[in-house]
C-alpha positions as a Python dict, from the first residue, in 0.01 Angstrom:
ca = {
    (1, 'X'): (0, 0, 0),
    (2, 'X'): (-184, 327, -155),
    (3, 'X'): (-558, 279, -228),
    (4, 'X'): (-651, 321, -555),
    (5, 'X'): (-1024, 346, -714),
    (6, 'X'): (-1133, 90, -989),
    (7, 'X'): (-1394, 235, -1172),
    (8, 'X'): (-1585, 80, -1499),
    (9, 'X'): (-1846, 258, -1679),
    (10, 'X'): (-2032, 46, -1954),
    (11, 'X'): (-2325, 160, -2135),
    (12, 'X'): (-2573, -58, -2349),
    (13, 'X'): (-2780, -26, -2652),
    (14, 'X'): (-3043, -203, -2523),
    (15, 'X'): (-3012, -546, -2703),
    (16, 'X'): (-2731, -715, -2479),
    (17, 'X'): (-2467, -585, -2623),
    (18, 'X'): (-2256, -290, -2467),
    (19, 'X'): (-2200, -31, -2692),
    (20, 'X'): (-1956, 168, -2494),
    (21, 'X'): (-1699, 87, -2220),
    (22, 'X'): (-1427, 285, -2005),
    (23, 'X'): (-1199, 180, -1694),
    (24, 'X'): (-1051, 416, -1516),
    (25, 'X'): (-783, 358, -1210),
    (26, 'X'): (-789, 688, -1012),
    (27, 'X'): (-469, 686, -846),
    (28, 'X'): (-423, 785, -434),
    (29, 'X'): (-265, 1106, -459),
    (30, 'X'): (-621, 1210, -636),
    (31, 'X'): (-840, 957, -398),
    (32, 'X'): (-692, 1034, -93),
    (33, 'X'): (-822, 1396, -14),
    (34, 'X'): (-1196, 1308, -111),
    (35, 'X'): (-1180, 969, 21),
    (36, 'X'): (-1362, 1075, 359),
    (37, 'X'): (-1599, 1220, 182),
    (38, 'X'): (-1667, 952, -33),
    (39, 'X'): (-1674, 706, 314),
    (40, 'X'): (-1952, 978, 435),
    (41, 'X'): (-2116, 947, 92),
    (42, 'X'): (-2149, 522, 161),
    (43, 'X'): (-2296, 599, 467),
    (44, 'X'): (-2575, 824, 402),
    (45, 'X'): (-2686, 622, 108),
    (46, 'X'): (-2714, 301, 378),
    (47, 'X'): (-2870, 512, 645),
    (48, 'X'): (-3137, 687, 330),
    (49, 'X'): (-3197, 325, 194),
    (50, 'X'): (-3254, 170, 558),
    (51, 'X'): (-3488, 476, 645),
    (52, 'X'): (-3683, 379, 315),
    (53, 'X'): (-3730, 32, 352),
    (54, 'X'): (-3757, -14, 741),
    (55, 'X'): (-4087, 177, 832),
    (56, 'X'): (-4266, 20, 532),
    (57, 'X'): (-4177, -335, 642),
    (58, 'X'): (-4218, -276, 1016),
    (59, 'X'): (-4574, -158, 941),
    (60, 'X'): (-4649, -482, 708),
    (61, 'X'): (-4518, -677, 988),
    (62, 'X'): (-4752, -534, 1199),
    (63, 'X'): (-5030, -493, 990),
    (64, 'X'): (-5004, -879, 917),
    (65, 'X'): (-4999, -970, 1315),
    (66, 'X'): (-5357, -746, 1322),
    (67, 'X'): (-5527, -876, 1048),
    (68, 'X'): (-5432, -1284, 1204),
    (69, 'X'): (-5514, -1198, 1540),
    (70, 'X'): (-5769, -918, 1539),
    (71, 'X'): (-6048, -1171, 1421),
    (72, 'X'): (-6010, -1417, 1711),
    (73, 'X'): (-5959, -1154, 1935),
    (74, 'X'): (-6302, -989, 1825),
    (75, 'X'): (-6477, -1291, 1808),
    (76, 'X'): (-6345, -1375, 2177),
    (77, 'X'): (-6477, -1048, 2277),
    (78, 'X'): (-6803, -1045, 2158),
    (79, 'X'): (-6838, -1445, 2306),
    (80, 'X'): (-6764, -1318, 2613),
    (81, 'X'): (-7025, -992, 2590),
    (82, 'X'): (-7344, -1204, 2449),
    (83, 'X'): (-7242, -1493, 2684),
    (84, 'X'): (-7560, -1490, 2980),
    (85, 'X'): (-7386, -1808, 3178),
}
């Protein structure tokens, strides 16, 4: 079974209604010799998306576990510093 590529371009006018439309089947004997590349293309566009969103949400995460325990922590602290039992 040869792989073939499915591609549908559609372009709207900005009411709802599409204004312009194409399909295209790109048959193997073109797809195969760029489809690695293409494979490598998926990839990178994960790993650049994951490398975008990951450090921003690991630092909220974070950020959210300081600001709920910092107070008590703090508060423990200074309890234990002014305490004179």
């Amino acid at each position: 079974m040869g792989r073939t590529l499915d591609v549908s371009v559609a372009l709207g006018n900005g009411d709802g209604r599409t204004a312009y439309e194409r399909r295209v089947v790109v048959p193997e004997t073109v797809l195969a010799p760029v489809w690695p590349a293409l494979v490598a293309l998926l990839c990178a566009s994960v790993v650049v998306t994951a490398l975008a969103v990951l450090p921003p949400l690991a630092l909220a995460v974070v950020g959210y576990a300081l600001l709920v325990t910092l107070p008590a922590t703090l508060s423990l602290a200074l309890v234990r510093l002014f305490d004179d039992r």
